[in-house]
C-alpha positions in Angstrom: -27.3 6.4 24.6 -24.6 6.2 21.8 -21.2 7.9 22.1 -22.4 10.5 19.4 -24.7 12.0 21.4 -23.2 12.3 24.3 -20.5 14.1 22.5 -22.9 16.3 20.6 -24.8 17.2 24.0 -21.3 17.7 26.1 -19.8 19.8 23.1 -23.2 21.5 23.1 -23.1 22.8 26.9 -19.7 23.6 26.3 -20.5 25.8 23.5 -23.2 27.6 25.5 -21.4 27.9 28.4 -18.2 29.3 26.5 -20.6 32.3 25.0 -22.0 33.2 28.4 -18.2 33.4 29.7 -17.3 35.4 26.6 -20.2 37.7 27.3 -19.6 38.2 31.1 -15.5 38.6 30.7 -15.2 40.8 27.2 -18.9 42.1 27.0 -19.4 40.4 23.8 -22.9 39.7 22.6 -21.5 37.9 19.5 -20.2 35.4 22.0 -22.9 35.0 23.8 -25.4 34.7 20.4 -22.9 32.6 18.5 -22.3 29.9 21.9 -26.0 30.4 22.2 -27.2 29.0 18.9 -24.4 26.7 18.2 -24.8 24.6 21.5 -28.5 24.8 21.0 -28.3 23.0 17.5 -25.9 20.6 18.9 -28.2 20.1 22.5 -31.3 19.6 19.6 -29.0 17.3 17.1 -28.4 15.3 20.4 -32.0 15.2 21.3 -32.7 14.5 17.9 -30.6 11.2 17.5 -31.9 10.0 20.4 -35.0 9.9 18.9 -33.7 7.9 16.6 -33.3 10.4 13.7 -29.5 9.3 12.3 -29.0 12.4 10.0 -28.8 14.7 13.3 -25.3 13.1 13.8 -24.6 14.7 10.7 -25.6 17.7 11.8 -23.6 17.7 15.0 -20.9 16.6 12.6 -20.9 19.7 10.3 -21.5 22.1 13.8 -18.9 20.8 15.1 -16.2 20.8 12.4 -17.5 24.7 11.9 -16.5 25.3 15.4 -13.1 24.0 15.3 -12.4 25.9 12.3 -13.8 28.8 14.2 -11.6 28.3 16.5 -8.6 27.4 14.7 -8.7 31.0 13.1 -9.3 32.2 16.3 -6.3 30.6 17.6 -4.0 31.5 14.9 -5.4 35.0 15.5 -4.8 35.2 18.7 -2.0 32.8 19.9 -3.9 32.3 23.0 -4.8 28.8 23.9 -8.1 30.1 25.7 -10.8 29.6 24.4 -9.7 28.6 21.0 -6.9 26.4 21.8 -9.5 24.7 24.3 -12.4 24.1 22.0 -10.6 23.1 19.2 -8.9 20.3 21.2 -12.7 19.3 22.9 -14.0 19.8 19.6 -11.5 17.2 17.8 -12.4 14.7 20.3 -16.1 15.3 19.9 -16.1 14.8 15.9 -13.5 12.3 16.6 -16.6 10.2 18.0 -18.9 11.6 15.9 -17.4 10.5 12.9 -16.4 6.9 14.5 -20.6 6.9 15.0 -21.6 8.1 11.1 -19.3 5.1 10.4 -20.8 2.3 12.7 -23.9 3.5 11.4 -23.5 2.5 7.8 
């Protein structure tokens, strides 16, 4: 098990886990969908390149860099460091590895 996907399956739970918080502290569905469906694509990504299927790094790539964006609005929104200040810095770290995979790869 490569470095990508345990990044893509940790950022994954993360993701999930962050929407069921956001649900169960402001009552927000779109938490809970949007954590929901972004940690499952990264979970399946993970699964995926463990199958051996090298474009799902790329896919945990993009969902990543979409979240930390996400989140970066979020943050500048905001100007509180949770959750966006949180996920953006776990999310950095993730496509950090991510990208240092796509790059062994080829």
């Amino acid at each position: 098990m490569n470095l990508g996907i345990i990044a893509a399956l940790v950022y994954g739970i993360l993701a999930i886990v962050g929407g069921i918080i956001g649900y169960i502290q402001a009552n927000s569905k779109v938490s809970l969908v949007s954590g929901s469906i972004s940690g499952l694509l990264l979970i399946f990504a993970a699964y995926l390149q463990f199958q051996g299927q090298t474009w799902a790094l790329i896919l945990a790539a993009l969902v990543t860099a979409i979240l930390v964006i996400f989140f970066a609005f979020r943050l500048a929104k905001t100007r509180k460091f949770m959750p966006g200040g949180l996920m953006i810095i776990l999310g950095m770290l993730a496509l950090a590895a991510m990208v240092n995979q796509i790059l062994v790869f080829r």
